[in-house]
C-alpha positions as CSV (number, residue, x, y, z in Angstrom):
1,X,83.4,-24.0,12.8
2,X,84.2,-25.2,16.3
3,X,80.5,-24.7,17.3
4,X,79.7,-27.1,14.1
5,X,82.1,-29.6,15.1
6,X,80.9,-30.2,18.5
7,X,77.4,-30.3,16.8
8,X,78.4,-33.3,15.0
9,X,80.3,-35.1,17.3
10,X,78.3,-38.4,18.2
11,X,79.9,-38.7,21.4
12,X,78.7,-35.1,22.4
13,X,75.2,-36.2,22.0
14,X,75.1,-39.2,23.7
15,X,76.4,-37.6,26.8
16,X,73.7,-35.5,26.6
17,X,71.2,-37.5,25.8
18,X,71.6,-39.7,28.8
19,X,72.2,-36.3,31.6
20,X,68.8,-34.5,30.1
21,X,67.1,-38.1,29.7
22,X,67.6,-38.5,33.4
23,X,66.9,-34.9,34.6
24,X,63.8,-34.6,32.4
25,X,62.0,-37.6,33.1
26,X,58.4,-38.7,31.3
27,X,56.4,-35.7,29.8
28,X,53.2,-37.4,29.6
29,X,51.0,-39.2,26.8
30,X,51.7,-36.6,24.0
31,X,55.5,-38.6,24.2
32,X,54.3,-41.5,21.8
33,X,52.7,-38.6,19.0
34,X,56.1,-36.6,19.5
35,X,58.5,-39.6,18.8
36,X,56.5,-40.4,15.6
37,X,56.8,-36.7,14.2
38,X,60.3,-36.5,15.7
39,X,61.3,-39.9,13.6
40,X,59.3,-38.7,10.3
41,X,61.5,-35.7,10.5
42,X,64.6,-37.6,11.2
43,X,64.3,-40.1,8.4
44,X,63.0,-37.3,6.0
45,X,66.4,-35.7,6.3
46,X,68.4,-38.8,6.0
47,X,66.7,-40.2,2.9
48,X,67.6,-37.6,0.6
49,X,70.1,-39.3,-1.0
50,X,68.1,-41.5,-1.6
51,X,67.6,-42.5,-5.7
52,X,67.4,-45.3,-8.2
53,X,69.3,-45.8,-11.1
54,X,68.4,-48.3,-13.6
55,X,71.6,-48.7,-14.8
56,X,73.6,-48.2,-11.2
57,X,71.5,-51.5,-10.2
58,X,72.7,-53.3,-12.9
59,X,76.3,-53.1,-12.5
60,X,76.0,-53.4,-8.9
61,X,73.3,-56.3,-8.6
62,X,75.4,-58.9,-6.7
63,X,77.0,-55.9,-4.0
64,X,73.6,-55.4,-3.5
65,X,72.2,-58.6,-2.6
66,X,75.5,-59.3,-0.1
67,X,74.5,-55.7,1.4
68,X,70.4,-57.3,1.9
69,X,72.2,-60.4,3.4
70,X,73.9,-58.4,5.5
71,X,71.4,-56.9,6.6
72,X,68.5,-59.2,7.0
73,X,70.8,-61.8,7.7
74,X,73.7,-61.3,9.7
75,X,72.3,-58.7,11.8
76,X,68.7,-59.9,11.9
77,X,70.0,-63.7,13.2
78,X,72.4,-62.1,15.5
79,X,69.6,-59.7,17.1
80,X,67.8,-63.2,17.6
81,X,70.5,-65.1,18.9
82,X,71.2,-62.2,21.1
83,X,67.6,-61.8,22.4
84,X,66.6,-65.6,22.8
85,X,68.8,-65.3,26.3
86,X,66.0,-63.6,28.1
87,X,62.9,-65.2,26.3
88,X,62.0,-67.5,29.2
89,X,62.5,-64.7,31.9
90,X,61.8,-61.3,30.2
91,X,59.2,-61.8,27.7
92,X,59.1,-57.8,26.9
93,X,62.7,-58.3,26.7
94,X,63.0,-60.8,24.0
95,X,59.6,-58.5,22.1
96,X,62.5,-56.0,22.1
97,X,64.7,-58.0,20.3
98,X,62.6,-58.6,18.0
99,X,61.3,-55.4,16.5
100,X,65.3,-54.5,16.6
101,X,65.5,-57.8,14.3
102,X,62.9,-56.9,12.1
103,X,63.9,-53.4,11.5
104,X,66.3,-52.3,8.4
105,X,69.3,-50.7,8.9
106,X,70.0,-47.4,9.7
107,X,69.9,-45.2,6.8
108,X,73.2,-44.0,8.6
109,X,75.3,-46.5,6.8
110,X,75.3,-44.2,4.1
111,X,77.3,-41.3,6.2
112,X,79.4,-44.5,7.4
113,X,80.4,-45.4,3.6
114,X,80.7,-41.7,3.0
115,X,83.6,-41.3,6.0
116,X,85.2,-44.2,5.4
117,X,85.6,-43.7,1.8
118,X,83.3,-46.9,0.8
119,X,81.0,-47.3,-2.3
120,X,78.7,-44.6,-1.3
121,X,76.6,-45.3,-4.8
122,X,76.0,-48.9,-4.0
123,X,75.0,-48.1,-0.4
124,X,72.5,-45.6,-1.2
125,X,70.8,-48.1,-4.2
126,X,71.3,-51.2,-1.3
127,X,69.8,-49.1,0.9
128,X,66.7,-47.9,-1.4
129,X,66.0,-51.8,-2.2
130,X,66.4,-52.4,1.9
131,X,63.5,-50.4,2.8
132,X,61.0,-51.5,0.3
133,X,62.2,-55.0,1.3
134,X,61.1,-53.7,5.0
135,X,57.5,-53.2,4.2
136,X,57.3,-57.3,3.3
137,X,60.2,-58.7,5.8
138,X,59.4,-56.4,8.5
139,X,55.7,-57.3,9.3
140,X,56.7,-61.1,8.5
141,X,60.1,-61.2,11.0
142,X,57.6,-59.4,13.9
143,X,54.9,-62.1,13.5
144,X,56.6,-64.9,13.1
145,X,58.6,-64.6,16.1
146,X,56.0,-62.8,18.1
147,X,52.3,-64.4,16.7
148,X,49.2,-63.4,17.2
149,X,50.6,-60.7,19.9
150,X,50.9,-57.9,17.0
151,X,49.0,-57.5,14.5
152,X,50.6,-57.5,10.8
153,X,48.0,-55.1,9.2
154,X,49.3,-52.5,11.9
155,X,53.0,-53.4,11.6
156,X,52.7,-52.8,7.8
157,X,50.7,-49.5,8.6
158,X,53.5,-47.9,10.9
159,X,56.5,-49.5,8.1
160,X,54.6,-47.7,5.4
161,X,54.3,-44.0,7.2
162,X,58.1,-44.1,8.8
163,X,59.2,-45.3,5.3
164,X,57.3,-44.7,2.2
165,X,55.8,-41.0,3.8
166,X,59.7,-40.1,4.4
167,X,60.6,-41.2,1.0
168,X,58.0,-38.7,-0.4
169,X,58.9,-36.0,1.7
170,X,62.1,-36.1,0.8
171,X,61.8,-35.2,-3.5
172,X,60.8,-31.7,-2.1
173,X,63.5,-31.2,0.2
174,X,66.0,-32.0,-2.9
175,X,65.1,-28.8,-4.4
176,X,66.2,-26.9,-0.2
177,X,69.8,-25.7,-0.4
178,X,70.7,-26.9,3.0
179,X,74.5,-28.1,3.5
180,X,75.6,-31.1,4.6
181,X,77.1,-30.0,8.0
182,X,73.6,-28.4,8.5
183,X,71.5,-31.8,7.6
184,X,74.0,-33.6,9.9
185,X,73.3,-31.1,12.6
186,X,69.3,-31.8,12.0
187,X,69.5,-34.8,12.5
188,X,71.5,-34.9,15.4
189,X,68.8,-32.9,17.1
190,X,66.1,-35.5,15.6
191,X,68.3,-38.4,17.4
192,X,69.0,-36.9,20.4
193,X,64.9,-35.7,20.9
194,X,64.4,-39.5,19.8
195,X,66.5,-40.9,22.6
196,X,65.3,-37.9,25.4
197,X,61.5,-39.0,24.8
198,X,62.0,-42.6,24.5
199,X,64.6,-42.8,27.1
200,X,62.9,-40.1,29.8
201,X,59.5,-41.8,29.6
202,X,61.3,-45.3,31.0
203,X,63.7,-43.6,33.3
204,X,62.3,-45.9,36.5
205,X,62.9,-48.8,34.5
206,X,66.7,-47.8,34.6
207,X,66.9,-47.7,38.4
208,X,64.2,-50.6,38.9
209,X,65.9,-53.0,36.4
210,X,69.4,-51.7,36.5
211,X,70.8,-55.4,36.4
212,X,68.9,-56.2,33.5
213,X,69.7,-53.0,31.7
214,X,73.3,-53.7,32.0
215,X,72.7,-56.9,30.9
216,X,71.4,-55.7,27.6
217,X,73.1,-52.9,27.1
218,X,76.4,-55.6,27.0
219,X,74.1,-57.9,24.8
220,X,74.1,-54.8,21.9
221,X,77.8,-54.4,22.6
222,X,78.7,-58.0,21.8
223,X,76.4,-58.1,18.6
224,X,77.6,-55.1,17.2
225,X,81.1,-54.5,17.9
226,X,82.5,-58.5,17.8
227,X,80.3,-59.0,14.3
228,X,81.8,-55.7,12.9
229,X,85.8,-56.1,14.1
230,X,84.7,-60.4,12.8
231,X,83.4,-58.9,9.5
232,X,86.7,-56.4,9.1
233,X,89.3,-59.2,9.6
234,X,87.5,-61.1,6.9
235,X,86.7,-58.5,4.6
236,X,90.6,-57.2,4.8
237,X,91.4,-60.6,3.8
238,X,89.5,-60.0,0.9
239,X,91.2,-56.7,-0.3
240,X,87.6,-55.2,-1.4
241,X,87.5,-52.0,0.7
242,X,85.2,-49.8,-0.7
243,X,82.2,-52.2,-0.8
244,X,82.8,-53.8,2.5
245,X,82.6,-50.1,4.1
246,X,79.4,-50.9,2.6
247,X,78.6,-54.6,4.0
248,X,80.2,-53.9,7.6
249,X,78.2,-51.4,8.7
250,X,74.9,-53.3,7.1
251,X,75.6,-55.9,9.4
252,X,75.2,-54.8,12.7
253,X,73.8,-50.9,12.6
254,X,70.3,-51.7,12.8
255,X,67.4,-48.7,12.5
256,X,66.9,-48.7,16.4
257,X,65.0,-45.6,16.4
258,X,62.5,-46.7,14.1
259,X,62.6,-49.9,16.5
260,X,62.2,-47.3,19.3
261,X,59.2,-45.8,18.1
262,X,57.5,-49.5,17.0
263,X,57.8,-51.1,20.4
264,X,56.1,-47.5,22.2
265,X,53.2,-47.8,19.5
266,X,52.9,-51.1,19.7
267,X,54.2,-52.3,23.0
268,X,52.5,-49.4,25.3
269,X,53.4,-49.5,28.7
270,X,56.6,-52.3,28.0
271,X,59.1,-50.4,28.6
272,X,61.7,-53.8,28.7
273,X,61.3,-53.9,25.1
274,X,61.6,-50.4,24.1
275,X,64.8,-50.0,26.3
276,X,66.1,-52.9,23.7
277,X,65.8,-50.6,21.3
278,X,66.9,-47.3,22.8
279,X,70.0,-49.0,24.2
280,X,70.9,-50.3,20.9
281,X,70.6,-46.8,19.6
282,X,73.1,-45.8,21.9
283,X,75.7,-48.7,21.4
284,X,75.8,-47.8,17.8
285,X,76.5,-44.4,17.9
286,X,79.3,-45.1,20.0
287,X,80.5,-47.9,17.9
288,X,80.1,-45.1,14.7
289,X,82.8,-43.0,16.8
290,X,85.1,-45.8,17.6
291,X,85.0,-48.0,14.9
292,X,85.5,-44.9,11.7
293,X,88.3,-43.8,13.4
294,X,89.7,-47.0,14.2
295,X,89.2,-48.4,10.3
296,X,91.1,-45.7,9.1
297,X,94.1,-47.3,11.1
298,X,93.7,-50.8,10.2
299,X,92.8,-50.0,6.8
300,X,93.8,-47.2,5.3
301,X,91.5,-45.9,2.5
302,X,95.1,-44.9,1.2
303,X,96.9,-48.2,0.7
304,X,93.6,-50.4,-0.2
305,X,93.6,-51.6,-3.4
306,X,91.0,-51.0,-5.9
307,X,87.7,-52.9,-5.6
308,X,86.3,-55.6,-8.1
309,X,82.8,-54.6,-9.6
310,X,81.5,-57.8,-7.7
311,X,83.1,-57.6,-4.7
């Protein structure tokens, strides 16, 4: 049990992530290929909750729209706010930025809802309609902000095999008995080979472009940890807890592995814009450890009142 609980502790893997990142180093050109299987697997695992209920969507049609505005809204504009400071001087930078604005959330939101005891049925439909949003808004957020420096056909391509392929995968792993401490545990390992690829293969670029690193790395922290304590004092206001466990996390954790992986297919040898990404990853798994904890103080699941259908 101890063993497991270390296993799942966010923290633990970020430490480690970063020491073996740094020891390790670039493996070579078979990194790209690895962090595509490596994310397949990774999503595969986290979308098996995945499911749509005709009936579920109905009742929960407006939750769901505030949980796509939340998403495509509030964090996409404040990824672009956040990356227009370092368009005129870093260009890979701001292409960084970008792809981590064009992304959907992380299917982690539905873990979030799950510990802080939000509507966990709403998330998972919101998050279902979120990624088959992705394959339209994803392709169109890159190349409007980007132009003729991507290609859409490929964008849609890459959406398409990290989305719809883990979708599929994921009916058959329904019917494998694995628990959830286990799944957790997988995908743990997923994230932290994720981040030991992505962030080994630009290791230079940490010591080269130190100031700039820093730079971003307290970029990700304003974006996500000033929207989401913003978005609490409002939503407390509101009295609607279990769907704004929902709407908080929608709003600033953004799918920065799968924006990981984009920028190193698309953006070879850039590593400003894939440390956008990999960074964020990092700033949001520490914000999952503060911020779950710290709800549970400010707002008790104990002492909310009940939440209206539309809320």
């Amino acid at each position: 049990m101890a063993a497991a609980d270390i296993l799942s502790n966010v923290r633990v893997w970020i430490i480690m992530d970063v020491i073996c990142a740094l020891i390790v180093g670039p493996i070579g050109d078979i990194t790209s290929t690895l962090i595509v299987v490596v994310l397949i697997i990774q999503m595969t695992l986290s979308m098996d909750s995945l499911s749509f209920d005709k009936k579920s969507l109905n009742e929960n049609k407006r939750p769901i729209l505030f949980s796509v505005a939340a998403c495509f809204g509030i964090s996409t504009v404040s990824a672009l706010i956040m990356g227009s400071f370092f368009i005129a001087d870093h260009p890979d930078i701001w292409k960084g930025w970008v792809m981590l604005a064009a992304v959907p959330c992380a299917v982690s939101v539905v873990t979030m809802s799950f510990f802080t005891k939000g509507n966990t049925t709403m998330c998972v439909l919101s998050l279902a309609v979120i990624y088959f949003l992705a394959l339209i808004v994803t392709p169109l957020i890159t190349t409007t902000f980007l132009g003729e420096s991507v290609s859409v056909l490929r964008i849609f391509s890459y959406v398409v095999l990290f989305v719809i392929v883990p979708i599929g995968l994921s009916f058959p792993m329904k019917k494998v008995k694995i628990s959830r401490t286990t799944r957790m545990i997988l995908i743990n390992i997923m994230m932290f080979m994720l981040v030991l690829l992505s962030l080994g293969q630009n290791r230079e670029y940490l010591f080269t472009e130190s100031t700039i690193v820093l730079l971003v790395a307290a970029a990700c922290a304003v974006r996500v940890f000033l929207i989401s304590f913003v978005m609490l004092y409002l939503m407390k206001k509101r009295k609607s807890r279990e769907n704004s466990m929902v709407y908080i996390p929608m709003a600033v954790w953004k799918n920065s592995g799968l924006g990981v992986t984009l920028c190193i297919v698309l953006f070879a040898g850039e590593s400003g814009a894939v440390m956008v990404c990999v960074i964020s990853l990092m700033i949001e798994l520490l914000w999952f450890a503060i911020i779950s904890r710290y709800i549970e103080k400010v707002w008790p699941s104990s002492t909310a009142e009940t939440q209206p259908a539309d809320g």
